[in-house]
N, C-alpha and C positions, 0 to 999 in steps of 0.2 A: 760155546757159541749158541746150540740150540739151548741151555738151560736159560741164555741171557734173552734168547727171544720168545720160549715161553715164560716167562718173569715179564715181559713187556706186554704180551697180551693178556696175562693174566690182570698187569696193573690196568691198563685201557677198557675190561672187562669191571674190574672194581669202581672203577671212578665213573664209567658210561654207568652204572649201577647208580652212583650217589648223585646224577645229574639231575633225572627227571624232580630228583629233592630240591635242588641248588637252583634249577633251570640254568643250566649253561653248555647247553649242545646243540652245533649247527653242522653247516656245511662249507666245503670250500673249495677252494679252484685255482689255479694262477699259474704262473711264467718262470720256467727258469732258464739261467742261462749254464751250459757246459762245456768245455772243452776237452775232448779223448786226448789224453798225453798217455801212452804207454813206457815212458822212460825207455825208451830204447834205438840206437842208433837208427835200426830199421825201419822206422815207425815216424812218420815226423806228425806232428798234428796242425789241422789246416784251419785253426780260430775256431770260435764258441758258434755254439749251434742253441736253439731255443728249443725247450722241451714243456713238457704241463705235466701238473699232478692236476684230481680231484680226489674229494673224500670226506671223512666226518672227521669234527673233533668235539671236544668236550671241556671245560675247565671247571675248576674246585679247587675254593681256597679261600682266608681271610687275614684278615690284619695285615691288609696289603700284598704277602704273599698269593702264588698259585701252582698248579701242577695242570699242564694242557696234553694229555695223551691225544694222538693222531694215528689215525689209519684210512693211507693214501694210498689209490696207484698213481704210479712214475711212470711217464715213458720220456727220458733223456734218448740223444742224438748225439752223434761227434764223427766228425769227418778227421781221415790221415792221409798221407800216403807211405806207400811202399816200392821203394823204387819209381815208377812212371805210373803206378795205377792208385787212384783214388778211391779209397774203400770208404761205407756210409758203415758206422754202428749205431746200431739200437740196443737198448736197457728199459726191459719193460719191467716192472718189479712193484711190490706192496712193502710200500714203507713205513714203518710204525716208530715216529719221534716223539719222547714222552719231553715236554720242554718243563722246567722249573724257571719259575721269575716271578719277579717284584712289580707293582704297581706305582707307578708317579703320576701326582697329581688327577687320579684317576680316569686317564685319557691314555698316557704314553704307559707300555709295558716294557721291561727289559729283560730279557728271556735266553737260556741256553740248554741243553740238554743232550743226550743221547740219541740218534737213532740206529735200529737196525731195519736192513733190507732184505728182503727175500727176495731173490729171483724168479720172476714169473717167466721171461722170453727173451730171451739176449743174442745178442745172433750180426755177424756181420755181412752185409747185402754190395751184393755187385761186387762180391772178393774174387770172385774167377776159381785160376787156379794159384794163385802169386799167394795169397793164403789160404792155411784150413789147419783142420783143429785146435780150434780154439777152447783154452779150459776155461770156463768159466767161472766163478764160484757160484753155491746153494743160495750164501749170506751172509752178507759184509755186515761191521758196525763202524759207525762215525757218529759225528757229532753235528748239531746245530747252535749257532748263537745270533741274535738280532734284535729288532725293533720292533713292538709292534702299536698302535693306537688305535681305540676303541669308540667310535659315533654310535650309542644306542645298541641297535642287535648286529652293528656291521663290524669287522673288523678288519685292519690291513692289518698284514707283516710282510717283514723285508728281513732275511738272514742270508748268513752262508753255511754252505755245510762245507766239513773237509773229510775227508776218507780214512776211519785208524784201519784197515786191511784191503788188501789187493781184491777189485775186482777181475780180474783175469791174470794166473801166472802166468800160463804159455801161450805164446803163436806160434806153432812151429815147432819148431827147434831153439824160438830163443826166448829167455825170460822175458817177464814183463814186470812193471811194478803200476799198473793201471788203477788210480783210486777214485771215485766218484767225488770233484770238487767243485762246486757250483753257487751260482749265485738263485735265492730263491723269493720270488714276490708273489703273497697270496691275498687271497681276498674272502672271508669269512662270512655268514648268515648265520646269526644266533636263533635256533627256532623257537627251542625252550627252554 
């Protein structure tokens, strides 16, 4: 896991490098949507909650191909309950998706890739005492894949990402199988 996430800053490190050549590094911001499902009987989850990244990204590439490394903070939300008490979580974290994709008709992009998450501050609010100890994880890895099109230096995307590892084994005493799965809409400024 850590060799996979310094391999991923190290690539966002090479390619923010070949930008200032290319001119293709902006900024970006947007909405996503999450639902905390813990797989577990104990655990029910109470619908999708709205969460934001910001951050930079970069792209390089030609012959219609590209490679868009990102490093974003996250902070997702997702509401459960446990028995009669409504618990709120937060997932604050630095997300680094390096996406690979194709160009069409040089407006629409088709794009998918890896990300991994670090955890910066994860923590569940108004738990009481109905829960506690929570394991968190350091850093998960998943995936991204979606849409994106390109006006000048603006840029939307629309993906989803799905979870390949548990962000929290335990509550408690009992397992958890909790994986960060979200739907994500952003909005990009190409500076240079």
């Amino acid at each position: 896991m850590k060799k996979f996430i310094f391999s991923a800053i190290f690539l966002c490190g090479i390619a923010f490098g070949g930008y200032s050549q290319n001119g293709g590094f902006g900024i970006k911001a947007g909405l996503s949507s999450t639902e905390v499902d813990f797989k577990n009987k104990q655990f029910t989850p109470q619908g999708a909650q709205t969460g934001y990244h910001i951050g930079v990204f970069g792209r390089i590439g030609g012959g219609g191909f590209f490679v868009q490394p990102e490093l974003l903070f996250t902070q997702t939300s997702g509401k459960f309950l446990s028995g009669q008490d409504q618990i709120n979580a937060q997932f604050n974290r630095l997300d680094i998706p390096v996406m690979v994709g194709m160009r069409l008709l040089k407006v629409f992009r088709v794009q998918a890739g890896p990300i991994a998450s670090l955890n910066i501050d994860s923590k569940l609010k108004e738990a009481g005492t109905t829960v506690k100890d929570v394991d968190f994880e350091n850093a998960t890895l998943g995936y991204q894949a979606g849409l994106g099109l390109d006006f000048g230096n603006l840029s939307i995307d629309g993906r989803y990402e799905g979870g390949l590892s548990k962000w929290t084994k335990n509550i408690q005493n009992f397992q958890t199988d909790n994986r960060i799965n979200q739907w994500v809409l952003s909005l990009g400024l190409k500076i240079f």
